[in-house]
mmCIF entry with sequence, helices, sheets and N, C-alpha, C, O atoms, coordinates in Angstrom:
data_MODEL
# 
_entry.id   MODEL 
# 
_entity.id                         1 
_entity.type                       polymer 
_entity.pdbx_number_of_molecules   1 
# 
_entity_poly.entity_id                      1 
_entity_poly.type                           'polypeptide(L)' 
_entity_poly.nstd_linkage                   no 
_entity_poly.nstd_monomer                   no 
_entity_poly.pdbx_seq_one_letter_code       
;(UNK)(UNK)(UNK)(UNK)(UNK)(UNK)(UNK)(UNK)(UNK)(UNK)(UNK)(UNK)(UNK)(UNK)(UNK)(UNK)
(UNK)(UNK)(UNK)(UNK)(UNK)(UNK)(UNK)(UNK)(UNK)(UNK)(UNK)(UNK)(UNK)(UNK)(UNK)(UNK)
(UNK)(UNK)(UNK)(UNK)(UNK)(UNK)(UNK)(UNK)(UNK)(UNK)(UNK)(UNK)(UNK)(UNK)(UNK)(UNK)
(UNK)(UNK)
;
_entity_poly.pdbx_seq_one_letter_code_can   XXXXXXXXXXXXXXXXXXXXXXXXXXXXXXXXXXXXXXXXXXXXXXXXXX 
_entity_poly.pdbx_strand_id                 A 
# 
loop_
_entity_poly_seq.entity_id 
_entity_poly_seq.num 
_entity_poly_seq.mon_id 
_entity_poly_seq.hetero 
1 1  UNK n 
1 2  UNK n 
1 3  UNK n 
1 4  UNK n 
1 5  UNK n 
1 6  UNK n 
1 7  UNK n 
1 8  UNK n 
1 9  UNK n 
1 10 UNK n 
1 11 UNK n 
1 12 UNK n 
1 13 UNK n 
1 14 UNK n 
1 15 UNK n 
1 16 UNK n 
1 17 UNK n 
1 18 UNK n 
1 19 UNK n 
1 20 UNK n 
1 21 UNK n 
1 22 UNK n 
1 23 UNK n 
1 24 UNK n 
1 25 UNK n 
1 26 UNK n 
1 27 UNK n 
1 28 UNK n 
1 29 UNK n 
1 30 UNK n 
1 31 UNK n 
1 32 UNK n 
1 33 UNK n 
1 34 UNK n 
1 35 UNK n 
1 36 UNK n 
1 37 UNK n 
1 38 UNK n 
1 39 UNK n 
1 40 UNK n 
1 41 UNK n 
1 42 UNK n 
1 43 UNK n 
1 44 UNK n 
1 45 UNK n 
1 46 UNK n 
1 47 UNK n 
1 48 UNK n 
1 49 UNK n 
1 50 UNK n 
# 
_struct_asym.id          A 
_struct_asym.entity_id   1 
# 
loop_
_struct_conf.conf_type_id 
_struct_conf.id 
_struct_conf.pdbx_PDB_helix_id 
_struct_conf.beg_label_comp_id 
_struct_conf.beg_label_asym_id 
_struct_conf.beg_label_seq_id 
_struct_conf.pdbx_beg_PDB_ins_code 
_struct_conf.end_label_comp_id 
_struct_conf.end_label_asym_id 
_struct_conf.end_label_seq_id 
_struct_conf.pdbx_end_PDB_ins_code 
_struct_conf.beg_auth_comp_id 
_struct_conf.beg_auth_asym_id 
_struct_conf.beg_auth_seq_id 
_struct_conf.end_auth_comp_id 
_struct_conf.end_auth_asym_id 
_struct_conf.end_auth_seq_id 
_struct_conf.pdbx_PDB_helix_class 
_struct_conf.details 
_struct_conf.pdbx_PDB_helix_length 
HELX_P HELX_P1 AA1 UNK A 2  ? UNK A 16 ? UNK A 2  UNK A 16 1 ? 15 
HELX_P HELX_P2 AA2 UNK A 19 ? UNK A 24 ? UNK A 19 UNK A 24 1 ? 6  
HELX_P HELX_P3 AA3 UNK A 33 ? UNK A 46 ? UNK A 33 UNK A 46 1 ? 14 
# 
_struct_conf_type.id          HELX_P 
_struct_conf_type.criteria    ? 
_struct_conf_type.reference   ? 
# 
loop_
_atom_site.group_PDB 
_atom_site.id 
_atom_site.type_symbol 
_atom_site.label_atom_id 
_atom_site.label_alt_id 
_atom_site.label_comp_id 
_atom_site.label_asym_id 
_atom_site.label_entity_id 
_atom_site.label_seq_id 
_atom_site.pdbx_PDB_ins_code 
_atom_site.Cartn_x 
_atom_site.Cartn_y 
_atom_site.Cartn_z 
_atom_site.occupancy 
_atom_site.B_iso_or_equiv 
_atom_site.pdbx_formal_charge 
_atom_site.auth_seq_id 
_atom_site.auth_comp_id 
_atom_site.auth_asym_id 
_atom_site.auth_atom_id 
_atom_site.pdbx_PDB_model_num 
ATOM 1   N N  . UNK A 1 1  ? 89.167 10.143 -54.513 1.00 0.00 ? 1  UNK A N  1 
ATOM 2   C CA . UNK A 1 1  ? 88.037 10.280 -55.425 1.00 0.00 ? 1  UNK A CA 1 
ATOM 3   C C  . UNK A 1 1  ? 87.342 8.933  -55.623 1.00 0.00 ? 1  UNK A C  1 
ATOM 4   O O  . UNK A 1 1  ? 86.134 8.919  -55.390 1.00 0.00 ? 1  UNK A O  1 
ATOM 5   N N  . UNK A 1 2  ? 88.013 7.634  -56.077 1.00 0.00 ? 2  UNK A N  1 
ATOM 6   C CA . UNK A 1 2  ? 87.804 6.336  -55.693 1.00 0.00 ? 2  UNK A CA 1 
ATOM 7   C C  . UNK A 1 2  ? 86.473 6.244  -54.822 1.00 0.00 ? 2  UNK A C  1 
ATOM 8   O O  . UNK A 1 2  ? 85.337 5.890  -55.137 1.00 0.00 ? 2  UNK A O  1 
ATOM 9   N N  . UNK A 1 3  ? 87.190 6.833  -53.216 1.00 0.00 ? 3  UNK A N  1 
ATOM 10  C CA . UNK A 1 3  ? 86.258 6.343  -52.002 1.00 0.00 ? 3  UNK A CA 1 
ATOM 11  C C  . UNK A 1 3  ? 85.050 7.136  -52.590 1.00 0.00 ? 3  UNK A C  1 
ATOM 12  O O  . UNK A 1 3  ? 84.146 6.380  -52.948 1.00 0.00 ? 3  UNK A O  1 
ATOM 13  N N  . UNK A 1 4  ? 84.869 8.086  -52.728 1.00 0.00 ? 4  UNK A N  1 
ATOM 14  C CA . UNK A 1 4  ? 83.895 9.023  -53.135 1.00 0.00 ? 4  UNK A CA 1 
ATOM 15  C C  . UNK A 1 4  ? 82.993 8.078  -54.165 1.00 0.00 ? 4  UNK A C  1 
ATOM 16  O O  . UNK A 1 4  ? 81.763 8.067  -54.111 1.00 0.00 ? 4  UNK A O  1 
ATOM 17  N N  . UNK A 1 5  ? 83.417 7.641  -54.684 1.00 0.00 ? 5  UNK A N  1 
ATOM 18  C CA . UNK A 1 5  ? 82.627 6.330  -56.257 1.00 0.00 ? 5  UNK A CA 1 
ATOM 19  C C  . UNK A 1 5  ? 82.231 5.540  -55.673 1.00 0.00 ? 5  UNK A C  1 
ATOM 20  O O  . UNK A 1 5  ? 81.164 4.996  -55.954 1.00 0.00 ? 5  UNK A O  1 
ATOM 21  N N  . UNK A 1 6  ? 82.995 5.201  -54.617 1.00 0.00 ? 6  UNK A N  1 
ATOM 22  C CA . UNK A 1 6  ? 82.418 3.524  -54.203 1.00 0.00 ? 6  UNK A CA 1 
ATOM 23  C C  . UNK A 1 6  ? 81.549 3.622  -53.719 1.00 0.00 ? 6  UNK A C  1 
ATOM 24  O O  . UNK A 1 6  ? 80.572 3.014  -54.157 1.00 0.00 ? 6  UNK A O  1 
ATOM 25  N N  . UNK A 1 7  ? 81.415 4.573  -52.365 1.00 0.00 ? 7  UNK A N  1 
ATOM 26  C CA . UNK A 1 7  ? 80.542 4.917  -51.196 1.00 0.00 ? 7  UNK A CA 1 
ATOM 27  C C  . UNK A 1 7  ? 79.035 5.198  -52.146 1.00 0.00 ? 7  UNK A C  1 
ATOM 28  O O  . UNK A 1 7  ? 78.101 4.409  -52.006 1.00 0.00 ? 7  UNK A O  1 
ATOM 29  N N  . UNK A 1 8  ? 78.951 6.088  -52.861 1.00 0.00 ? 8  UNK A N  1 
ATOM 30  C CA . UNK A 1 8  ? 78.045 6.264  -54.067 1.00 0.00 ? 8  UNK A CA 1 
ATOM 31  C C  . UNK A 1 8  ? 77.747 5.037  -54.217 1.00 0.00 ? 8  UNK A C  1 
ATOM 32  O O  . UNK A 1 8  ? 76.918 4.499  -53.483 1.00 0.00 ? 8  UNK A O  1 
ATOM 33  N N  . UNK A 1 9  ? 78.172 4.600  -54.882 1.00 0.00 ? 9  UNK A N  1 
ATOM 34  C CA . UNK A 1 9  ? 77.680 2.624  -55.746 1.00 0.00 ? 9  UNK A CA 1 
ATOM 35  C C  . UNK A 1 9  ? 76.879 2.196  -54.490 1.00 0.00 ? 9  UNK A C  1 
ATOM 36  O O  . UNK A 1 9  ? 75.689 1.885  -54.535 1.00 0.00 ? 9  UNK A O  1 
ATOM 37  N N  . UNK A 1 10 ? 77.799 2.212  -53.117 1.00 0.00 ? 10 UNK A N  1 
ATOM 38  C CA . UNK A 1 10 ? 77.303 1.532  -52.091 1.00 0.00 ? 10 UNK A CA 1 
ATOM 39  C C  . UNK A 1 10 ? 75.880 2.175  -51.709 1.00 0.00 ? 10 UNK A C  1 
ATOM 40  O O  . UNK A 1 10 ? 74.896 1.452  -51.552 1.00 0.00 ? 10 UNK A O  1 
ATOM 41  N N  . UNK A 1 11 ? 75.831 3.393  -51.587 1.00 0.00 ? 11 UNK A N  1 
ATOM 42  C CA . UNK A 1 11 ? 74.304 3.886  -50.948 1.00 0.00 ? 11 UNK A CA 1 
ATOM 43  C C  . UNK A 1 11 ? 73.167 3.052  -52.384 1.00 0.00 ? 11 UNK A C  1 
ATOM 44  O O  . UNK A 1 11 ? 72.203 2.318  -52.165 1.00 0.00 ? 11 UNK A O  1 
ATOM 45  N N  . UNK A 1 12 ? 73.558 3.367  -53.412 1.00 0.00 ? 12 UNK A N  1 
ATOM 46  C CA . UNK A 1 12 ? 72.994 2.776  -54.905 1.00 0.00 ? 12 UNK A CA 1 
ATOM 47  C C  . UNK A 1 12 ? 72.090 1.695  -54.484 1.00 0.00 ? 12 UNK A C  1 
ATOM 48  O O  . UNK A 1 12 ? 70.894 1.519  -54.251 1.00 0.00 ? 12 UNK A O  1 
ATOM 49  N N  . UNK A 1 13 ? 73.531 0.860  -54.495 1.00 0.00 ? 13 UNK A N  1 
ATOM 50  C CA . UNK A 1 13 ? 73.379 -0.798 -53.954 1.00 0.00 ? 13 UNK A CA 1 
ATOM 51  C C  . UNK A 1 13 ? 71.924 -0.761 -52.728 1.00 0.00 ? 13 UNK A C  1 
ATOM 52  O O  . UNK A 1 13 ? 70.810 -1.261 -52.886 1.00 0.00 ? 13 UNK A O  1 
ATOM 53  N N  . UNK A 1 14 ? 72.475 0.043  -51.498 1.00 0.00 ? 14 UNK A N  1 
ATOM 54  C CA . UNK A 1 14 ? 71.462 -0.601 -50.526 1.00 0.00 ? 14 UNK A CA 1 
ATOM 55  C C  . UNK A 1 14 ? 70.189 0.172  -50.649 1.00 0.00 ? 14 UNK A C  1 
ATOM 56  O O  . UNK A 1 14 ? 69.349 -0.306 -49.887 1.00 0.00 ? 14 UNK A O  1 
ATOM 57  N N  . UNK A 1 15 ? 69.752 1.165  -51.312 1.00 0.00 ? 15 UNK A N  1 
ATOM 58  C CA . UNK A 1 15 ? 68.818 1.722  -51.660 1.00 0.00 ? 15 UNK A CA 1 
ATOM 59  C C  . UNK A 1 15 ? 67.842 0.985  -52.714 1.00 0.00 ? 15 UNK A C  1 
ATOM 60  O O  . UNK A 1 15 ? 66.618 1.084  -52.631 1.00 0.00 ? 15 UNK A O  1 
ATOM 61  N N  . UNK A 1 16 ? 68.651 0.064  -53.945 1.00 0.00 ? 16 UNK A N  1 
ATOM 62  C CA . UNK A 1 16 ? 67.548 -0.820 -55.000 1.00 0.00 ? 16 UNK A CA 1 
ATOM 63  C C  . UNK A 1 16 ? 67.474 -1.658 -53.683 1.00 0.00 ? 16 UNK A C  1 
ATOM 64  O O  . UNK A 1 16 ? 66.513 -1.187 -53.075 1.00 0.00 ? 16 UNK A O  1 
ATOM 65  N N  . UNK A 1 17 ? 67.888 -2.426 -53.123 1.00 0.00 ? 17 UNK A N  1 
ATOM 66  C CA . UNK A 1 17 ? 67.581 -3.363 -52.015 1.00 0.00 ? 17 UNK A CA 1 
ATOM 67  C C  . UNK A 1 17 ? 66.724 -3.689 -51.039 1.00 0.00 ? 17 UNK A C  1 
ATOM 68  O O  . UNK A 1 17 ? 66.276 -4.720 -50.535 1.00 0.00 ? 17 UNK A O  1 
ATOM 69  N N  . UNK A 1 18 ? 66.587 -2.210 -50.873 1.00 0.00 ? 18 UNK A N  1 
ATOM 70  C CA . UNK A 1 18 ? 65.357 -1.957 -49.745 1.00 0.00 ? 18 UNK A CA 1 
ATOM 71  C C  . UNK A 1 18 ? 64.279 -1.723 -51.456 1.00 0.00 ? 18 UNK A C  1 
ATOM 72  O O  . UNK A 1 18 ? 63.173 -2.205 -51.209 1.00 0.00 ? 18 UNK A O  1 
ATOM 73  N N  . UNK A 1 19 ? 64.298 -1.349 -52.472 1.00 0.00 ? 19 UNK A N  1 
ATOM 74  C CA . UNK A 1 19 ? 63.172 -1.232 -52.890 1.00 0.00 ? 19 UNK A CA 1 
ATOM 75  C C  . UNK A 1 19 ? 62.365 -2.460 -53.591 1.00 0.00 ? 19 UNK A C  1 
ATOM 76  O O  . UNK A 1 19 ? 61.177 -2.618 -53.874 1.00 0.00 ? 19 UNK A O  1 
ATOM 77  N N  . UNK A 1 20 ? 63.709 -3.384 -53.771 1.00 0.00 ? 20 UNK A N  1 
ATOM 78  C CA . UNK A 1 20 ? 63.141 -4.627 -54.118 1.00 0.00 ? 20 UNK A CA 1 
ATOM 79  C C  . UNK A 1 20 ? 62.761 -5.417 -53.040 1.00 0.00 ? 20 UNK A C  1 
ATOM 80  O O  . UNK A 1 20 ? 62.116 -6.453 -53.201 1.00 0.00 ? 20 UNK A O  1 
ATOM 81  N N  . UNK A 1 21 ? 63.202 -4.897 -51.665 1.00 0.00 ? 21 UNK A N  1 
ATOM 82  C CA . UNK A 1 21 ? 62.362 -5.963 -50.419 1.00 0.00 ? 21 UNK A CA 1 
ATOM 83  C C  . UNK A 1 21 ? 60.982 -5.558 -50.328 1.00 0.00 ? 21 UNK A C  1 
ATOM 84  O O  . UNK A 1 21 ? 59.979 -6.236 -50.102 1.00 0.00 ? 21 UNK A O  1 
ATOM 85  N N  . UNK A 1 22 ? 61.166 -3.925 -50.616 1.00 0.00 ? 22 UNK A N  1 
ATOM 86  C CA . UNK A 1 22 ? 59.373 -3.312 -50.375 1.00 0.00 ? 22 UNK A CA 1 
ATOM 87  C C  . UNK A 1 22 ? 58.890 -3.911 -51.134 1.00 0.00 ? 22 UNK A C  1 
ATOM 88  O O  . UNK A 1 22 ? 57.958 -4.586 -50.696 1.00 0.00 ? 22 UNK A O  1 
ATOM 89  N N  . UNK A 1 23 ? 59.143 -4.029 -52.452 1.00 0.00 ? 23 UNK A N  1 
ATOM 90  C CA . UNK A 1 23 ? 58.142 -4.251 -53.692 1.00 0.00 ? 23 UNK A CA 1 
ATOM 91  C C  . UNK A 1 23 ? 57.660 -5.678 -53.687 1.00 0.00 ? 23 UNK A C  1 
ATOM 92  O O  . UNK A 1 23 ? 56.627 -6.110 -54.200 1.00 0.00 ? 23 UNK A O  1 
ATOM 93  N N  . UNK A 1 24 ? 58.811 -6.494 -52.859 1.00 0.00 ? 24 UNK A N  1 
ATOM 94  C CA . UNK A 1 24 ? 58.410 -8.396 -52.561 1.00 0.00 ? 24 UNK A CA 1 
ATOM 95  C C  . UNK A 1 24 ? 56.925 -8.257 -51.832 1.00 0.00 ? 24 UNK A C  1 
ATOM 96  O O  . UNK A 1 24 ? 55.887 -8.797 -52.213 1.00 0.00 ? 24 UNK A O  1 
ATOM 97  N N  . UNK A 1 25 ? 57.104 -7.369 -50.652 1.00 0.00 ? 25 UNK A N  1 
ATOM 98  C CA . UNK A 1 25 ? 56.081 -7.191 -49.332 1.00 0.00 ? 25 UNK A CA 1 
ATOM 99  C C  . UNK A 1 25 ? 55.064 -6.807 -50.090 1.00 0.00 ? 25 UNK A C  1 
ATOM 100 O O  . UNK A 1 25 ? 54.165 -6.423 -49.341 1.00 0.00 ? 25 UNK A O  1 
ATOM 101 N N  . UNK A 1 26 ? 54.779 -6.725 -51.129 1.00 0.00 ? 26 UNK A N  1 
ATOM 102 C CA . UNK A 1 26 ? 53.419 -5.834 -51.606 1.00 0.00 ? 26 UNK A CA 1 
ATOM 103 C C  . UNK A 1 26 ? 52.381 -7.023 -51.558 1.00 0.00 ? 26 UNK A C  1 
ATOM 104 O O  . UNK A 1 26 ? 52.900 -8.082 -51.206 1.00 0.00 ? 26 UNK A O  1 
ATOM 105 N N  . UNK A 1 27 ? 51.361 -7.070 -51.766 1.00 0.00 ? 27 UNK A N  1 
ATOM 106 C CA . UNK A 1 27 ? 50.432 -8.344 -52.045 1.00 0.00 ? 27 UNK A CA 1 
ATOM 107 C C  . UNK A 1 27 ? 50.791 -8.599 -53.503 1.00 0.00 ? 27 UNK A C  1 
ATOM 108 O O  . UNK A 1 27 ? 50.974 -9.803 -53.687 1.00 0.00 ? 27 UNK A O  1 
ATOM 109 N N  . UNK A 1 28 ? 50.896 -8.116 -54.223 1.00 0.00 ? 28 UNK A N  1 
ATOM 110 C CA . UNK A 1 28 ? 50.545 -8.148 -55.394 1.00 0.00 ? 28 UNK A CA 1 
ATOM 111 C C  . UNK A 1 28 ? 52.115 -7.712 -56.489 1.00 0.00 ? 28 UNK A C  1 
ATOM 112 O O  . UNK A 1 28 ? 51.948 -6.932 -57.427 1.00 0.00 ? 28 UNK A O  1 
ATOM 113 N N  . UNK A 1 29 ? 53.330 -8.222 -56.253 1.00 0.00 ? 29 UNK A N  1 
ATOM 114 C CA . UNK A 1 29 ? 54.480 -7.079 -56.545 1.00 0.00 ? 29 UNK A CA 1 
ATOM 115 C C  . UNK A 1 29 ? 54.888 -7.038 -57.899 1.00 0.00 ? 29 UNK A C  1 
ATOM 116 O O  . UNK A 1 29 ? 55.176 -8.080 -58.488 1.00 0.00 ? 29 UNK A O  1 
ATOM 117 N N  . UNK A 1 30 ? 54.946 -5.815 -58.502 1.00 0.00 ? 30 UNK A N  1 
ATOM 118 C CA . UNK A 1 30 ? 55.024 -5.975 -59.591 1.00 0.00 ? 30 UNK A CA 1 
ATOM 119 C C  . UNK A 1 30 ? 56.443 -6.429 -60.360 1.00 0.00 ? 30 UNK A C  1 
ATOM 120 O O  . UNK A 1 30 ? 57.554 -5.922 -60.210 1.00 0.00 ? 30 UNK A O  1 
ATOM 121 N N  . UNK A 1 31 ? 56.076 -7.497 -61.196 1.00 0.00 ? 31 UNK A N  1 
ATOM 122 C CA . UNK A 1 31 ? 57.342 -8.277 -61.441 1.00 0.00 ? 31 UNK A CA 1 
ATOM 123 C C  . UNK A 1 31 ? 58.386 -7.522 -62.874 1.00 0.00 ? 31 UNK A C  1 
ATOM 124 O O  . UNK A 1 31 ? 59.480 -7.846 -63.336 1.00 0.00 ? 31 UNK A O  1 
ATOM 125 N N  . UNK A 1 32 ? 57.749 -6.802 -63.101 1.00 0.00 ? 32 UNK A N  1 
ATOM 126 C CA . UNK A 1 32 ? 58.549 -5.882 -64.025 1.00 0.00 ? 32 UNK A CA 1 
ATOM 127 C C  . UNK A 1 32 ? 59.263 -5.225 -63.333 1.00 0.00 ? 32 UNK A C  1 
ATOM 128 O O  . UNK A 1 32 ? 60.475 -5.397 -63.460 1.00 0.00 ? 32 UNK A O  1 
ATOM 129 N N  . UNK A 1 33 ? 58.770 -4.248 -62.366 1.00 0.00 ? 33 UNK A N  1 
ATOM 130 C CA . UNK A 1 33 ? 59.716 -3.525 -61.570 1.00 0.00 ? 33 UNK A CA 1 
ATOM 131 C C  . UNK A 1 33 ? 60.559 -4.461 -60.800 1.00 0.00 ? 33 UNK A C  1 
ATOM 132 O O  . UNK A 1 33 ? 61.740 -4.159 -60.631 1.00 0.00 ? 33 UNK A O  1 
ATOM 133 N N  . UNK A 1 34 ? 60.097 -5.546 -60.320 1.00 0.00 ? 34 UNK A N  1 
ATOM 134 C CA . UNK A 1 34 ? 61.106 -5.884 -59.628 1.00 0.00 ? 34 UNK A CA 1 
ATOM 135 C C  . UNK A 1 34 ? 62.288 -6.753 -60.572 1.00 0.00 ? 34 UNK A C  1 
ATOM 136 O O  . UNK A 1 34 ? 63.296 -7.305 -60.131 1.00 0.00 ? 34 UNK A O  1 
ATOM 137 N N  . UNK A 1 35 ? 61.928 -6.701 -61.690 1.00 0.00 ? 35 UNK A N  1 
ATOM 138 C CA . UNK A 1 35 ? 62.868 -7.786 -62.777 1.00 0.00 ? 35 UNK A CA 1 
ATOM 139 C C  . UNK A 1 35 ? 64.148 -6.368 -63.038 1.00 0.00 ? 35 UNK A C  1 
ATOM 140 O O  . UNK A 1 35 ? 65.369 -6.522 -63.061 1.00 0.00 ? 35 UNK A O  1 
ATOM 141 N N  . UNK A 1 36 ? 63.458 -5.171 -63.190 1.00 0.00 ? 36 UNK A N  1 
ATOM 142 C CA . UNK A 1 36 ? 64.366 -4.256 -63.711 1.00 0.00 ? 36 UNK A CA 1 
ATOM 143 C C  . UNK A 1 36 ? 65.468 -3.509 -62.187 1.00 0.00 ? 36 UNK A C  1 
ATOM 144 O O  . UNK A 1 36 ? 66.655 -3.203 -62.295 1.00 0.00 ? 36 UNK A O  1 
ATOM 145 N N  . UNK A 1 37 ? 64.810 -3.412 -61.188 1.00 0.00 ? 37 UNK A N  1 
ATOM 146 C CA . UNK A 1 37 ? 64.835 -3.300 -59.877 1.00 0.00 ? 37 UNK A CA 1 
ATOM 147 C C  . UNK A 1 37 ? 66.619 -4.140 -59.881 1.00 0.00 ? 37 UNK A C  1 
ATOM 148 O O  . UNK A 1 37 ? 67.670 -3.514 -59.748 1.00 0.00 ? 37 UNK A O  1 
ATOM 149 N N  . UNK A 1 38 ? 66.524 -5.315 -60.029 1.00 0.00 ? 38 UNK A N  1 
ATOM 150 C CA . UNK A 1 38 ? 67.354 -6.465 -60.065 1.00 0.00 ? 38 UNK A CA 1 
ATOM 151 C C  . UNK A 1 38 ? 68.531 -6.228 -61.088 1.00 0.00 ? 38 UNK A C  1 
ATOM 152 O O  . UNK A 1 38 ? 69.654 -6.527 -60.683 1.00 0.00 ? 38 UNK A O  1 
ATOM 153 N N  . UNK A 1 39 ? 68.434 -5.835 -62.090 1.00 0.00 ? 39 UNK A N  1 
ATOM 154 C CA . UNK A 1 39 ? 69.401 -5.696 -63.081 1.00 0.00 ? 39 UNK A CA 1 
ATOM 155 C C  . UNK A 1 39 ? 69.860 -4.629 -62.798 1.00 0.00 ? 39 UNK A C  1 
ATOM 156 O O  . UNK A 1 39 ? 70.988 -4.470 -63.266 1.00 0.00 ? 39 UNK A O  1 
ATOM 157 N N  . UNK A 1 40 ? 69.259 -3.337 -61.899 1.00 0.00 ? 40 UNK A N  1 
ATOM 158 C CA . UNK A 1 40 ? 70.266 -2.579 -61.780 1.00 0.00 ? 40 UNK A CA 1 
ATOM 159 C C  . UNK A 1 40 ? 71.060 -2.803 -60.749 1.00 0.00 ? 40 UNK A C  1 
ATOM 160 O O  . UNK A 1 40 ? 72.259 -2.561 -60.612 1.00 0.00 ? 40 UNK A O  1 
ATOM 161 N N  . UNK A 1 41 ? 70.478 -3.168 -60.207 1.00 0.00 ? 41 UNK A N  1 
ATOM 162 C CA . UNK A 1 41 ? 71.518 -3.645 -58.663 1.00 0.00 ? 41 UNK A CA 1 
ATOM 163 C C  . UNK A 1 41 ? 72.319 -4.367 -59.073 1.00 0.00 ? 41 UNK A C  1 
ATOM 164 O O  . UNK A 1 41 ? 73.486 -4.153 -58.744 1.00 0.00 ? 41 UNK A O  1 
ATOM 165 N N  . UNK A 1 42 ? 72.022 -5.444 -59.904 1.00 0.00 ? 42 UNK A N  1 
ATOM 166 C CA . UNK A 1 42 ? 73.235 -6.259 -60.552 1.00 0.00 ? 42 UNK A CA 1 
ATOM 167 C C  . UNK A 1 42 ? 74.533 -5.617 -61.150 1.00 0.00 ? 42 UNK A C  1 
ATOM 168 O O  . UNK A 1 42 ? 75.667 -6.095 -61.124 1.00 0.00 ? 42 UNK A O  1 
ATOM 169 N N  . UNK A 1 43 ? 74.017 -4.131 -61.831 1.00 0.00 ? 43 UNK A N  1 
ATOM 170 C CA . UNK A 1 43 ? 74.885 -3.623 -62.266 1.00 0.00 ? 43 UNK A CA 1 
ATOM 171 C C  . UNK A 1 43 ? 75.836 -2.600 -61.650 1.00 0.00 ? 43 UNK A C  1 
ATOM 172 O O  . UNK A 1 43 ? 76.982 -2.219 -61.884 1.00 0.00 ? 43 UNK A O  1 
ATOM 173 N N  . UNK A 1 44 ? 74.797 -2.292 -60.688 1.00 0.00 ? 44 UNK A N  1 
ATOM 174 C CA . UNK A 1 44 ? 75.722 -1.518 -59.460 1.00 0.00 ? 44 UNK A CA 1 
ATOM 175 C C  . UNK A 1 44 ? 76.748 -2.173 -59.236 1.00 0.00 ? 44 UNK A C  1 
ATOM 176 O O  . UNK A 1 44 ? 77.900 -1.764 -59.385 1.00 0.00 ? 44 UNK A O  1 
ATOM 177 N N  . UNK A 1 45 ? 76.202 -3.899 -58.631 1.00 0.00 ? 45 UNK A N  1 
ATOM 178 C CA . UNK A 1 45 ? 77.476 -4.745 -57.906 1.00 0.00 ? 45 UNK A CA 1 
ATOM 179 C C  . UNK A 1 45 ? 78.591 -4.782 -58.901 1.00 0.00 ? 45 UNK A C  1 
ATOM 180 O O  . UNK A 1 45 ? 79.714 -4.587 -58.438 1.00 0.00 ? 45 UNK A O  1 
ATOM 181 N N  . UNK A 1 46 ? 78.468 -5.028 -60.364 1.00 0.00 ? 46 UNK A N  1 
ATOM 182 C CA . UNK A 1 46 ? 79.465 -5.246 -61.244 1.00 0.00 ? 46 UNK A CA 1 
ATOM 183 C C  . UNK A 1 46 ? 80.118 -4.037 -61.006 1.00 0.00 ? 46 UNK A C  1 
ATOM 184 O O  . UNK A 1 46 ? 81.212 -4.195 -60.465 1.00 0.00 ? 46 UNK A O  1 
ATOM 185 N N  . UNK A 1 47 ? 79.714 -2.543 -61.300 1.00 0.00 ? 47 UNK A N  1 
ATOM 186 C CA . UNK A 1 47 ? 80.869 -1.775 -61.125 1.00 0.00 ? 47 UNK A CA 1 
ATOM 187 C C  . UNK A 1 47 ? 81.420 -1.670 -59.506 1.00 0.00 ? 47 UNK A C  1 
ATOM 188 O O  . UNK A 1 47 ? 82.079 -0.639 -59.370 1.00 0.00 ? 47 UNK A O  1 
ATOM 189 N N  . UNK A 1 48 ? 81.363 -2.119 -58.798 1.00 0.00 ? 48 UNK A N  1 
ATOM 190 C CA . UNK A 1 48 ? 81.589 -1.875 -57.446 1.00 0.00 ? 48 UNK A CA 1 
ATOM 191 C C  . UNK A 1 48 ? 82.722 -3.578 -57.258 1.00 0.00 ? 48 UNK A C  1 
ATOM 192 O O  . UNK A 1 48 ? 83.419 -3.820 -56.273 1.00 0.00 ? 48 UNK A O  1 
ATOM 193 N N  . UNK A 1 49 ? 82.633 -4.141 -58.025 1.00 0.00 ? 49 UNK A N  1 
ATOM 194 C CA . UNK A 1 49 ? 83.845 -5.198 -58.664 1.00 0.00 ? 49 UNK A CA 1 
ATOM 195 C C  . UNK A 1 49 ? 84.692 -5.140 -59.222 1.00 0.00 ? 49 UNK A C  1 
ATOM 196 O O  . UNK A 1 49 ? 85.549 -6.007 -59.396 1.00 0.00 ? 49 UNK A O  1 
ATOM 197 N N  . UNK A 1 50 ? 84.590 -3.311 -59.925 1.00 0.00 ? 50 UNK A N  1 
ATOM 198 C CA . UNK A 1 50 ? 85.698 -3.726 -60.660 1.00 0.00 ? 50 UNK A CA 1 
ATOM 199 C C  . UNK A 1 50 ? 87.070 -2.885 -59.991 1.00 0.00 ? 50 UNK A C  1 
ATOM 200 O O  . UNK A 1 50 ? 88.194 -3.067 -60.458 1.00 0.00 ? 50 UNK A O  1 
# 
């Protein structure tokens, strides 16, 4: 059940990742989304630490 959690966290993880690389590529990127973008991924990684 574990693997089942992690693998989850993990798609999580590389999914904000690609959306915070899109959102860099924009001309114009919006820094809210990408400020909040960031904290969740942050928080993904924390549970995927513990």
């Amino acid at each position: 059940m574990q693997n089942a959690h992690q693998s989850a966290l993990n798609a999580k993880h590389s999914m904000l990742d690609q959306r915070i690389a899109s959102e860099s590529q924009r001309p114009l990127p919006d820094q809210m989304l990408l400020a909040e973008l960031k904290k969740q991924k942050l928080r993904v990684k924390e549970a995927l630490a513990r």
